[in-house]
BAVOVEX-965218 format. One line per 3 residues: number of its first residue (from 1); for each residue x, y, z of C-alpha. Coordinates in pm, 1 decimal. Layout:
BEGIN
NUM = X Y Z; ...;
//
This chain:
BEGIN
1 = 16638.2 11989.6 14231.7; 16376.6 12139.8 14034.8; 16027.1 12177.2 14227.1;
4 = 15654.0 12336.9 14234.6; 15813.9 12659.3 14389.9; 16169.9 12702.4 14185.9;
7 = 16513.0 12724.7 14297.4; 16684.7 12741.9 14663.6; 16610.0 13152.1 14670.4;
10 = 16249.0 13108.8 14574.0; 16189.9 12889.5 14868.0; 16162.0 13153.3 15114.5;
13 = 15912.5 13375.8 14946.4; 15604.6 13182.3 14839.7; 15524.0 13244.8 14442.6;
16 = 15131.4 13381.7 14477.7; 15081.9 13485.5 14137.4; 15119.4 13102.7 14015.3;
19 = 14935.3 12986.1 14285.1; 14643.2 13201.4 14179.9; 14713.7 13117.2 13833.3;
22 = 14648.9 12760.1 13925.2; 14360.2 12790.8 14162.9; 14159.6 12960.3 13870.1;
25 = 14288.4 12668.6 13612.1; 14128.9 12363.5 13871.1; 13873.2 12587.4 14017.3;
28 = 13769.3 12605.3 13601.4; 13829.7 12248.8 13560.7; 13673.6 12115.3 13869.1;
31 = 13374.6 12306.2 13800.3; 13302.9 12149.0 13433.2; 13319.1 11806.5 13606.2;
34 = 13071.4 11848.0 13867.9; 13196.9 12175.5 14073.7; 13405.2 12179.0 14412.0;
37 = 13251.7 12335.9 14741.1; 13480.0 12421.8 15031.8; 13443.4 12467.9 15379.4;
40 = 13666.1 12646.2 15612.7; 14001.5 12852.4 15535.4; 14401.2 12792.7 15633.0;
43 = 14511.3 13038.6 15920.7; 14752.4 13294.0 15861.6; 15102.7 13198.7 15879.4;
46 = 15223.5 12968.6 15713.6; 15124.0 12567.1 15811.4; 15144.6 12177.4 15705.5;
49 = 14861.9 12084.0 15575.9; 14756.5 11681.6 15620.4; 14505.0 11487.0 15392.5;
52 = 14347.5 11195.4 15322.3; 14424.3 11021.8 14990.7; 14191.0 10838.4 14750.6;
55 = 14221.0 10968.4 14407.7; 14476.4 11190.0 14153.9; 14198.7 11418.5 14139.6;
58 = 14312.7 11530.0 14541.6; 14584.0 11745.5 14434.2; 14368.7 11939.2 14211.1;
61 = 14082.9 11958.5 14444.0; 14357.1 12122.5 14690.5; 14497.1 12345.0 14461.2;
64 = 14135.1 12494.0 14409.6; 14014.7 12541.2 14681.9; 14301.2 12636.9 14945.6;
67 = 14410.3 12977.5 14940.1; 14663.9 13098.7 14697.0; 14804.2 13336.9 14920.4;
70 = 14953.5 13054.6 15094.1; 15084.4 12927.4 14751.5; 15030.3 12560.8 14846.9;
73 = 15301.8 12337.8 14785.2; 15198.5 11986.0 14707.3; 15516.7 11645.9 14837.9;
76 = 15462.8 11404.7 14534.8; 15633.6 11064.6 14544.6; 15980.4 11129.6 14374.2;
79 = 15970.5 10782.6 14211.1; 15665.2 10836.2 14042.1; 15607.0 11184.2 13916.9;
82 = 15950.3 11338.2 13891.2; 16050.9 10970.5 13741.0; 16074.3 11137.6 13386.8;
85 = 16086.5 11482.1 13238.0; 15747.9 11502.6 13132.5; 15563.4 11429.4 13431.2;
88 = 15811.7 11618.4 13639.5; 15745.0 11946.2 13419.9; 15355.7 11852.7 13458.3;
91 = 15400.0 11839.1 13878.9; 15604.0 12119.9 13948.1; 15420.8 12371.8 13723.2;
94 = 15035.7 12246.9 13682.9; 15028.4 12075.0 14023.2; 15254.7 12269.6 14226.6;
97 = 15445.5 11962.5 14319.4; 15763.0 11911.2 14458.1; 15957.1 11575.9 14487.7;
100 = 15987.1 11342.7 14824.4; 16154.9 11019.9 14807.4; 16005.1 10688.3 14955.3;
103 = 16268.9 10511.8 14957.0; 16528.1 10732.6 15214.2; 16606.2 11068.7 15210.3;
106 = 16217.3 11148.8 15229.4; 16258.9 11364.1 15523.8; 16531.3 11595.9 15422.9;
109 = 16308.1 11661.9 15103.9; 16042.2 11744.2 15355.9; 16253.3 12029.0 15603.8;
112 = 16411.6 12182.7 15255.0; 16074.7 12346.6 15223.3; 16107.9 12519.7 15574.2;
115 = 16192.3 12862.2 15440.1; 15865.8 12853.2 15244.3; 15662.1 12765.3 15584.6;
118 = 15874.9 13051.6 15738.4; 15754.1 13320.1 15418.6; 15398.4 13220.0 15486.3;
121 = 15335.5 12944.8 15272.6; 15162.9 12619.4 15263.0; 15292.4 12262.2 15226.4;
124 = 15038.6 12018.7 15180.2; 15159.9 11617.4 15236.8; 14961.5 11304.1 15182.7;
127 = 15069.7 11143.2 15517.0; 14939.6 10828.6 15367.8; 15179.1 10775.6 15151.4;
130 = 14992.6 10649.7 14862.1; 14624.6 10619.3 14763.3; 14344.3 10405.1 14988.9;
133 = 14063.0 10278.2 14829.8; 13734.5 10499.0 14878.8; 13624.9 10541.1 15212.4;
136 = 13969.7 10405.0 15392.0; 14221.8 10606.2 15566.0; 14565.0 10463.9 15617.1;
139 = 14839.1 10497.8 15927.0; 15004.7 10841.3 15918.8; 15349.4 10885.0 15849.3;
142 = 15521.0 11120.3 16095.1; 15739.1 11313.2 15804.7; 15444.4 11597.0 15858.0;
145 = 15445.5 11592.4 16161.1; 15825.0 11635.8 16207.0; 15859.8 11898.5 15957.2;
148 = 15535.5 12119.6 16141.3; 15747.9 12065.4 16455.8; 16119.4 12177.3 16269.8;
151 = 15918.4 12544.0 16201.6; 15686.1 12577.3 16473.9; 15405.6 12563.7 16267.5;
154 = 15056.8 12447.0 16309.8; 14890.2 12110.3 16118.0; 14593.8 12203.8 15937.7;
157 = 14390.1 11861.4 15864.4; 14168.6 11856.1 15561.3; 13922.2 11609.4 15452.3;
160 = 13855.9 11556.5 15048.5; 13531.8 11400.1 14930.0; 13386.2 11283.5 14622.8;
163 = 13711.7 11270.0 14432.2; 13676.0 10928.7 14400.3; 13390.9 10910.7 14236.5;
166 = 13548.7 11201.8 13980.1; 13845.1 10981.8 13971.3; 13839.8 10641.8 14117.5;
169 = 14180.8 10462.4 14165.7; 14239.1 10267.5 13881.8; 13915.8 10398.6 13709.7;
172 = 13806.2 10684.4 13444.7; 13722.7 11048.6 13464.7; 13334.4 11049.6 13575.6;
175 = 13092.4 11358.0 13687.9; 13107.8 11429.0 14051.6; 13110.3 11719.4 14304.8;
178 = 13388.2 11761.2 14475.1; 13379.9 11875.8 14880.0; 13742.3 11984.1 15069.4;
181 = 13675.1 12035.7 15450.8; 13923.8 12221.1 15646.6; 13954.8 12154.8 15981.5;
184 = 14080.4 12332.3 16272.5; 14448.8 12387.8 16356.2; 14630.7 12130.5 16552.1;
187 = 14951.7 12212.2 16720.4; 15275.5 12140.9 16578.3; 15329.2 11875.4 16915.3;
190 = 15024.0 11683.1 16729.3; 15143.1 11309.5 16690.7; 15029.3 11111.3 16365.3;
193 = 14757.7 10917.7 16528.8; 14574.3 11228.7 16629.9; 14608.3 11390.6 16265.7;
196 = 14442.5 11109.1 16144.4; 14190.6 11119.2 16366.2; 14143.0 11489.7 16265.6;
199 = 14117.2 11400.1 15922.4; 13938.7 11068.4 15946.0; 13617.5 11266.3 16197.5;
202 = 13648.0 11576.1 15935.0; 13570.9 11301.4 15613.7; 13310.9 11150.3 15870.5;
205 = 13103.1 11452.7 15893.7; 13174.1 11601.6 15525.7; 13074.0 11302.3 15373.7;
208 = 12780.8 11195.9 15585.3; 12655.3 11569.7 15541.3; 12348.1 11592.0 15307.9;
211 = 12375.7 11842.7 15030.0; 12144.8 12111.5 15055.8; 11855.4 12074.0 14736.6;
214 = 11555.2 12226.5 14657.9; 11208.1 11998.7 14710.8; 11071.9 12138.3 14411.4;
217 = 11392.4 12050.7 14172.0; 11383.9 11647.9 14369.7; 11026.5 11635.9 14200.9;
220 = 11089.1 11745.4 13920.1; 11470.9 11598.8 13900.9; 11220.7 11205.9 13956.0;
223 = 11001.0 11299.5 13709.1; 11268.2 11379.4 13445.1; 11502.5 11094.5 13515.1;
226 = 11137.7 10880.0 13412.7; 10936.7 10752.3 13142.8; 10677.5 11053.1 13221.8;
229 = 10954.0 11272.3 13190.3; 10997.9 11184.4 12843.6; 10649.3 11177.7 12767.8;
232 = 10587.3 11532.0 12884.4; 10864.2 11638.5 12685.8; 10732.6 11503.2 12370.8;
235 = 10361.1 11598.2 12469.2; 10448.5 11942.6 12532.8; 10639.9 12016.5 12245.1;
238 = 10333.9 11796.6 12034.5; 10082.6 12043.7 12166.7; 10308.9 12330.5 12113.2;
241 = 10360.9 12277.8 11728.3; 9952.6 12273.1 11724.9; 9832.7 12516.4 11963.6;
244 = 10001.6 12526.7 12269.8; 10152.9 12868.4 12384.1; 10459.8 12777.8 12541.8;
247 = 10745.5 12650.0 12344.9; 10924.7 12341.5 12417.5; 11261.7 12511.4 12544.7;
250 = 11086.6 12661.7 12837.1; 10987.7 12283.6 12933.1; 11363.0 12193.1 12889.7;
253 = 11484.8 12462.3 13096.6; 11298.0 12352.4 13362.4; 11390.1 11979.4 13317.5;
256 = 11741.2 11971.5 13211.6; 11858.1 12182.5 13509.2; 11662.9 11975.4 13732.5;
259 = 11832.0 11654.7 13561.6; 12120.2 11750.1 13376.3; 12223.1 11372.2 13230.0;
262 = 11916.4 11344.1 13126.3; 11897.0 11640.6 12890.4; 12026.0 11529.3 12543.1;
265 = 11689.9 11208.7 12564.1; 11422.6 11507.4 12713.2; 11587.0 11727.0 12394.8;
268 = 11522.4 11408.9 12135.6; 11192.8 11345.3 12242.1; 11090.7 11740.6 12275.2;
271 = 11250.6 11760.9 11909.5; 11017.9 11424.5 11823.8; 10734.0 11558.7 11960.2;
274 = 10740.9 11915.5 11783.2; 10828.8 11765.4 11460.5; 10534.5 11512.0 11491.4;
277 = 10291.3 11806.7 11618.7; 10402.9 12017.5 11315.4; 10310.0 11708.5 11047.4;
280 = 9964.9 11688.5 11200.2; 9909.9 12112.5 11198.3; 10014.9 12096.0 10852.3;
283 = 9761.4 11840.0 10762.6; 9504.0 12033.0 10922.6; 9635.6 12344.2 10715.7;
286 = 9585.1 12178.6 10408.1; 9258.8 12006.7 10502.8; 9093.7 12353.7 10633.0;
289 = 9094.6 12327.6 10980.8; 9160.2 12615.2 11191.7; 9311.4 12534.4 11555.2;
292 = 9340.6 12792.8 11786.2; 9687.3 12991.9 11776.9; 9697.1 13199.9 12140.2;
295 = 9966.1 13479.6 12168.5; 10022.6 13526.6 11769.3; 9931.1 13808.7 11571.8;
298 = 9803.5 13851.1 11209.2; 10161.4 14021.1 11108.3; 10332.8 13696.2 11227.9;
301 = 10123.2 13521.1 10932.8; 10112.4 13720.2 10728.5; 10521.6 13706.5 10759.0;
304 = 10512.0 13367.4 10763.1; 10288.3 13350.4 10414.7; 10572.3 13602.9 10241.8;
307 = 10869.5 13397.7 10344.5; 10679.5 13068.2 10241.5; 10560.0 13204.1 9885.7;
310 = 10939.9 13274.7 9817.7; 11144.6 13000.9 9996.9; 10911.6 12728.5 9983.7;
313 = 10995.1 12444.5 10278.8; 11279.2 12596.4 10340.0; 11081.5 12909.8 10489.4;
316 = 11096.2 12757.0 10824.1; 11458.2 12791.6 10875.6; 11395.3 13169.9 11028.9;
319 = 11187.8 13040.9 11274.6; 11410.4 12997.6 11535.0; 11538.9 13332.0 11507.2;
322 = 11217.5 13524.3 11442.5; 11007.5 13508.1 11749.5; 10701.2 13373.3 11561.0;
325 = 10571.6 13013.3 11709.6; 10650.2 12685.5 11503.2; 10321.5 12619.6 11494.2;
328 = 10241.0 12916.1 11228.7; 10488.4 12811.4 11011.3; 10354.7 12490.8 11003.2;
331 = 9998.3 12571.7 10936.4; 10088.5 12792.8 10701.5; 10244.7 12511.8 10491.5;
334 = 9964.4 12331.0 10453.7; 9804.6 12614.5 10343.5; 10033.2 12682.2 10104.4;
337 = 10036.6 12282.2 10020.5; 10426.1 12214.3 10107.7; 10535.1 11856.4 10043.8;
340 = 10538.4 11686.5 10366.7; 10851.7 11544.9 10337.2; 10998.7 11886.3 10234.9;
343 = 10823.1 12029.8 10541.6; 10992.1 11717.6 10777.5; 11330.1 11774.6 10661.9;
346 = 11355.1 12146.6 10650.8; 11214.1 12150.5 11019.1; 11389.2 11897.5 11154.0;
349 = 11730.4 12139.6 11098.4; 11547.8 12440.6 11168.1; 11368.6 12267.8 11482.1;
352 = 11685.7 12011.5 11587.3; 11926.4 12289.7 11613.4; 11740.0 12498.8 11850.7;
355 = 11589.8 12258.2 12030.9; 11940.5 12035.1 12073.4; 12110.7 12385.4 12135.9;
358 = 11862.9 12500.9 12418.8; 11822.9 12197.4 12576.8; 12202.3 12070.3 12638.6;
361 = 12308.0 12444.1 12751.0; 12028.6 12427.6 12968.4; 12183.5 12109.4 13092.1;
364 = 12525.5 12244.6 13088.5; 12416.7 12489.6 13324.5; 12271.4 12253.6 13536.0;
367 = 12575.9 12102.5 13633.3; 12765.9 12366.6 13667.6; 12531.6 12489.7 13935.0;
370 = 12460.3 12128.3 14067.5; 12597.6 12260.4 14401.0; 12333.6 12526.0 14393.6;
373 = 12070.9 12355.5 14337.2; 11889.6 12432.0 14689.1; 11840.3 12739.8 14486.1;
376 = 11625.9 12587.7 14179.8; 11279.9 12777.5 14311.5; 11479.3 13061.8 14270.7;
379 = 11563.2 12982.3 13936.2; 11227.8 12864.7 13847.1; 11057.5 13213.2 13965.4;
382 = 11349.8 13385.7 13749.0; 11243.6 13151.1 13456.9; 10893.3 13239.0 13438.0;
385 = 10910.1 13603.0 13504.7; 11203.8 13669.2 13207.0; 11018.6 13384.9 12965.9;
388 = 10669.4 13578.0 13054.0; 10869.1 13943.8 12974.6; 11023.7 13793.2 12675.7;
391 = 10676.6 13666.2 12565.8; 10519.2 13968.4 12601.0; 10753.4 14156.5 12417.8;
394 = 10765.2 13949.7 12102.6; 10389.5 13934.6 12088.5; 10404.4 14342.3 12077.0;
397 = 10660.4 14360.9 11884.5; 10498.2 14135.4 11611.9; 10100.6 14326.9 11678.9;
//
């Protein structure tokens, strides 16, 4: 019958280059949807691994973060996902998956991958049998147990967490960090009540476990996730398009990593708040007033004064690009008496699609980093030294 690891001859040596193939596919995958940390490794040899069963998501979570030289293979019920050609062509070659029946005959599914625990390999079995809700572990079936036994091998319990959250039973695809534990080897005389236990004390401790976060990105994380947050992201970028020396994006990069769901409203109201900043400094063009402009040169306007004279509105669309602050272009409009409406539209492009850009790749980032987040002072001492180089070299570059 076709399986996760090919015919009767393939069973005996384990097929490493898939499995690797696959760990970097759900390693990828796992990591757009909220990352996966593991802790511990499989011993040498090869072993029966046990583990607890909430979610669809567990097989992927296993294949990402166990060790491909083991080539893990993964017992799937034979009823359900080798039930029709399609899903059986999905298990064996995406999830490594080969078919155990529920319903008799389970076992001898179970000892026809010996010569692939003999070659070094991994199976992994769901001695469950079927998913428990969140937080529940079910009686162990003994098929593990009998198999680890039949090849002197030891049981290696694992404990999954937070893939039912990315995947609840029943429910829809969601955000979450993933966390596999692996536990110490029990012998191969281990009874099912004692796996459990292993497993059941391993999800105990992984789940109860605090991640490890950065005081400094907590702060700031409360303040984003708030009214104030969205208030300093549209009074920032305000004062920006009138005077202020730092742009907008730097304020995103700090709060969009910090609070990555929240970074498409802080990139809307930081886009609001620049394009209402740069209706007022063109007012105060036209009407004469001169506002201070720190860390911008005469060449910058005098740039800025060319491009207007020939484009018009449309001027501002190399702004982004250019290095020279919004708030030059816009004074220089109403100095050269643009149409405020012209002015609004033409920036809101030239403004929304940097300031959308910046602001959900800074947010992107965020969660694909969540898990290394007890690193964000890091970050935000990397942030200000590169934005203060950059800085400093487009003010030269423009004196």
């Amino acid at each position: 019958m076709e399986d996760g690891l090919g015919g009767a001859g393939d069973r005996r040596r384990p097929k490493r280059g898939a499995a690797r193939l696959r760990r970097a596919l759900w390693w990828t995958l796992l990591t757009l949807t909220g990352g996966v940390e593991r802790r511990g490794r499989l011993p040498r040899g090869g072993c029966v691994v046990v583990a607890n069963h909430s979610s669809h998501a567990d097989t992927a979570a296993l294949l990402a973060a166990l060790d491909a030289r083991h080539a893990p293979a993964i017992g799937a019920a034979a009823d359900y996902w080798f039930a029709s050609p399609w899903r059986r062509r999905i298990c064996s070659r995406l999830a490594a998956g080969f078919p155990v029946r529920r319903t008799g005959g389970g076992m001898d599914d179970l000892l026809s991958r010996a010569d692939a625990l003999r070659a070094g390999g991994a199976v992994v079995l769901f001695p469950e049998g079927t998913r428990a809700q969140a937080g529940e572990l079910g009686a162990f079936h003994k098929g593990a147990l009998v198999l680890a036994r039949q090849v002197d091998v030891p049981v290696v319990p694992v404990a999954i967490a937070g893939t039912d959250r990315l995947l609840p039973k029943h429910g829809r695809l969601r955000p979450a960090l993933v966390r596999v534990a692996i536990g110490e080897p029990l012998p191969a005389s281990a009874t099912p009540g004692e796996a459990r236990d292993a497993v059941a004390a391993l999800y105990r401790r992984t789940t109860q476990e605090p991640l490890a976060d950065s005081p400094a990105r907590k702060r700031i994380a409360a303040v984003a996730a708030s009214r104030r947050g969205l208030a300093a992201g549209f009074v920032w970028a305000f004062a920006e398009a009138l005077s202020w020396p730092l742009m907008p994006e730097l304020f995103l990069a700090i709060a969009c990593v910090a609070m990555p769901r929240r970074a498409l409203k802080l990139s809307l109201t930081a886009l609001a708040g620049s394009l209402a900043g740069g209706l007022l400094a063109l007012h105060l063009g036209a009407s004469g007033v001169q506002s201070p402009h720190p860390l911008t040169t005469d060449r910058m306007r005098a740039e800025v004064r060319a491009e207007l004279a020939v484009e018009g509105a449309a001027a501002v669309r190399h702004q982004p690009w250019n290095g020279i602050p919004f708030k030059v272009y816009a004074r220089e409009a109403g100095r050269a008496d643009i149409a405020p409406h012209d002015w609004l539209a033409h920036s809101a492009l030239s403004r929304g699609s940097r300031t959308l850009t910046v602001g959900l790749a800074f947010g992107a980032f965020g969660f694909l980093v969540h898990r290394l987040r007890r690193f964000y002072g890091l970050y935000l001492a990397l942030l200000g030294g590169g934005f203060t180089l950059g800085l400093s070299l487009i003010v030269t570059g423009w004196s």
